[in-house]
N, C-alpha and C positions, 0 to 999 in steps of 0.2 A: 492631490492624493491625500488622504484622510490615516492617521496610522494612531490607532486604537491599541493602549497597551495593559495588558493582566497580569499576574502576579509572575508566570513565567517568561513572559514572549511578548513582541510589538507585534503588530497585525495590521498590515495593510496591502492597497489594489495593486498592483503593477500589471500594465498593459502590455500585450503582449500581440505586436500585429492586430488584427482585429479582433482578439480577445482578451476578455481581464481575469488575474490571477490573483484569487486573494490569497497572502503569503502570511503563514506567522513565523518568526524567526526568532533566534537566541545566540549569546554569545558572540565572542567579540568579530568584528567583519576582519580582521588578521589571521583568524584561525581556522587551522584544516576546512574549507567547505562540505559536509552533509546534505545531499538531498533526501528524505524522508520520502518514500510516494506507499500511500495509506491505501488499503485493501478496499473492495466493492462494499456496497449495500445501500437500503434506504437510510436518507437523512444522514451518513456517516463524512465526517470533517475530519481534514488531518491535526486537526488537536486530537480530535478523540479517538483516534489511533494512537498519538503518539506525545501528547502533552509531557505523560510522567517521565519516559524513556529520553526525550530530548532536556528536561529540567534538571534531570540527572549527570546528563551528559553536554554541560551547558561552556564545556573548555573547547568544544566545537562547535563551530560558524554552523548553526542547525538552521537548514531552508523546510518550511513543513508547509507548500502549496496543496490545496483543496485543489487534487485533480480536476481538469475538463471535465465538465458535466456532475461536479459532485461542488457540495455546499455552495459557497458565495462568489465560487468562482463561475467564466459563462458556462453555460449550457446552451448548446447551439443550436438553432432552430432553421430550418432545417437538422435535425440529426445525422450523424453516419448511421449506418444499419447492419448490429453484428458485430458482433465484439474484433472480429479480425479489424475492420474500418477503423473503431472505438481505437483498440491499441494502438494503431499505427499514429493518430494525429495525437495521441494521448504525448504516447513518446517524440512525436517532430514540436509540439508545445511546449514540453520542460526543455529539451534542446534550446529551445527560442527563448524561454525564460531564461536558462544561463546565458544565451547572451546578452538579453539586456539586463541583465546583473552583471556581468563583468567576471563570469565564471567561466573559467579555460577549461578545467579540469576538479571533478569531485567524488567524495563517495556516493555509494548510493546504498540505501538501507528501502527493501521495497516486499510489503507485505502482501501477499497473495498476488491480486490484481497487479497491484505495485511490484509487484518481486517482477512477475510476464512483462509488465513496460518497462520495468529496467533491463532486463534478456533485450526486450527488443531495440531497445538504443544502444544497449553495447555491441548488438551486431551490427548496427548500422552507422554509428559513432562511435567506437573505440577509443578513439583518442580523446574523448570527453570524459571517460569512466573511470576512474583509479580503483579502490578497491569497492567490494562488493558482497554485502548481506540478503541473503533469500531467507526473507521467513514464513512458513508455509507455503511458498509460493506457486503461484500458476505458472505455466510455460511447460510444463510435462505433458505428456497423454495419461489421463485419468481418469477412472469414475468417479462420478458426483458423488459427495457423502452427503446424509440429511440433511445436513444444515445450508449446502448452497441450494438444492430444491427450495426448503423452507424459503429463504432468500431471494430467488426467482420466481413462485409464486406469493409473495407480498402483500401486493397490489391487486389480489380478487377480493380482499376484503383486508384494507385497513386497521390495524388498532393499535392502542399502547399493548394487549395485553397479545398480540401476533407476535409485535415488535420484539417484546421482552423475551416470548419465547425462541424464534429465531436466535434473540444475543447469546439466550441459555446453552443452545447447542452450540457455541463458539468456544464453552469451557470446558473442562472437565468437572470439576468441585462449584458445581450449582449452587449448592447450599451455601457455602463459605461468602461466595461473591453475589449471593439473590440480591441483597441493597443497593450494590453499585450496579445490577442490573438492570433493577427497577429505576434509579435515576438516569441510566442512560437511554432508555428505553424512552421516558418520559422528555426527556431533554430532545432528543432526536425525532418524537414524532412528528412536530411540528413544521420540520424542516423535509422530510421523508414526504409527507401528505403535498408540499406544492406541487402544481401542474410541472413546471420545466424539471424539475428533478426527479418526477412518475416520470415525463418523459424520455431524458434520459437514462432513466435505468431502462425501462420496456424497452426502448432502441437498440439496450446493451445487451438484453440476453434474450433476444427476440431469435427465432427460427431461420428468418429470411439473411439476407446477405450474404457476404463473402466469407467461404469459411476456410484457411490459410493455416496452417502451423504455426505456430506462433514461433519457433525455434527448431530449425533441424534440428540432427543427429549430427550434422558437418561445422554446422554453426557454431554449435555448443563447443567441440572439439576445439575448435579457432580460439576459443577466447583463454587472455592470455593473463587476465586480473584476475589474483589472490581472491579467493569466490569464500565466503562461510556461509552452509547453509544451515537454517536452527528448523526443526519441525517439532508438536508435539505428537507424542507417540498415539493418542486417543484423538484426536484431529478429525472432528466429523466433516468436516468442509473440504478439505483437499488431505487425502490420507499419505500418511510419510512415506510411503512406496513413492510416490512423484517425486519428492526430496531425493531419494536413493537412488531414483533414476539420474537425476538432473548429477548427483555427485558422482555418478560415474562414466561422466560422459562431460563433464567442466575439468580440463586438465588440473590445475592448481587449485584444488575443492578441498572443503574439508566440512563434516557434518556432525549437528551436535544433537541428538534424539533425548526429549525431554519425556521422562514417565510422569503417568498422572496430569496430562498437559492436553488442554485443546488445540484450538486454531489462534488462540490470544498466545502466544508464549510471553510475549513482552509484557503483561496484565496477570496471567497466572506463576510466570517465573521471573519479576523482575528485576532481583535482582542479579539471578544468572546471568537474566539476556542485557543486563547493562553491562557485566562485567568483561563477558565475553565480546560485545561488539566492540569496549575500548579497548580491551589488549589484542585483539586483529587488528582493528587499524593502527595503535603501537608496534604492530611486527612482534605482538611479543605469544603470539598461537598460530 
């Protein structure tokens, strides 16, 4: 096992049953456990969701796995087909990963995509779950906003300068952030363009398969972990009505609407969204 480390985090494989998970981590292995699970797109790694927000937050055991079928972790060949498939082994994977880490029970912090697979492990592991951050997350009944289109049709034509726009509609204040989005843009295309990672996405938001709810109305009600959900109020990708749905149907919710804010909160408000993630898990909002 190979473990590569940068200025915030050690980075390495862990296997996982017939799959491997490449894992970056922080912070001391005694302290509170964090799972990090990073939102959809081309090329997109859970550094680059969530590098600054875990370095910040580095008094917590931060686990930041490159979801199935996203970065350097596998992507399976044969594919699932359709995002209902996709979630379900998404969420029986990080399961599997806590247990060969030696994780009973954690938080979960899960943006978009990531927010729907943490919904679906807490309903089907509860007892794995402690407390729980939604941000922007999928698991609502929603229309699509520009930005997940954009996202979905990617891959009819390739480039850095698709790429960058897509990231565009992730923000609100384009202008402020155009540099960090031209290097992420530029950084990510590389990774985005391989065969198995086209793959996997096209698999993910493909027409065909099984199309399942992702989270009743009966489910949601069930769950019984301290939930904070953060949305930005301008969110072209998943709009805050899905947030507002999901808070009023998570018994022990509570919701925090950011103006002038995209689909990045943790990137256009960071340091709201650090402040508020440690004093929820403190007990102390």
């Amino acid at each position: 096992m190979t473990e590569t480390t940068t200025q915030t985090h050690v980075e390495r494989d862990v296997p996982v049953g017939p799959y491997i998970f490449h894992l970056a981590e922080n912070g001391g292995a005694s302290a509170q456990p964090v799972i990090w699970l990073h939102g959809s797109g081309p090329g997109v790694t859970s550094l680059s969701n969530w590098e600054d927000a875990t370095a910040r937050l580095s008094h917590y055991h931060n686990l930041c796995p490159d979801i199935l079928g996203f970065g350097a972790s596998t992507h399976p060949n044969p594919p699932p087909v359709g995002m209902s498939d996709w979630t379900d082994l998404r969420g029986e994977t990080i399961v599997g990963l806590m247990d060969v880490l030696g994780i009973e029970k954690a938080h979960f912090v899960g943006n978009s995509m990531g927010g729907a697979i943490t919904l679906n492990i807490v309903k089907r592991w509860p007892e794995r779950v402690d407390k729980i951050v939604l941000m922007g997350s999928g698991g609502a009944p929603f229309k699509p906003g520009p930005a997940l289109t954009g996202m979905a049709t990617f891959y009819e034509a390739p480039s850095t300068e698709r790429l960058r726009a897509m990231l565009a509609a992730f923000v609100y204040d384009k202008d402020a952030l155009a540099d960090r989005l031209q290097r992420v843009a530029e950084a990510r295309l590389p990774l985005s363009v391989r065969e198995d990672v086209k793959r996997s996405h096209l698999s993910t938001f493909t027409s065909e398969g099984a199309r399942r709810p992702g989270i009743t109305e009966e489910q949601l009600a069930a769950i019984t972990n301290p939930t904070l959900l953060l949305h930005g109020r301008e969110d072209q990708m998943i709009p805050v009505s899905a947030s507002i749905w999901l808070s009023e149907r998570i018994p022990n919710s509570q919701l925090h609407v950011f103006s002038k804010t995209g689909h990045w909160t943790q990137l256009e408000q960071a340091d709201k969204f650090t402040f508020l993630v440690d004093a929820f898990f403190k007990g102390l909002i």
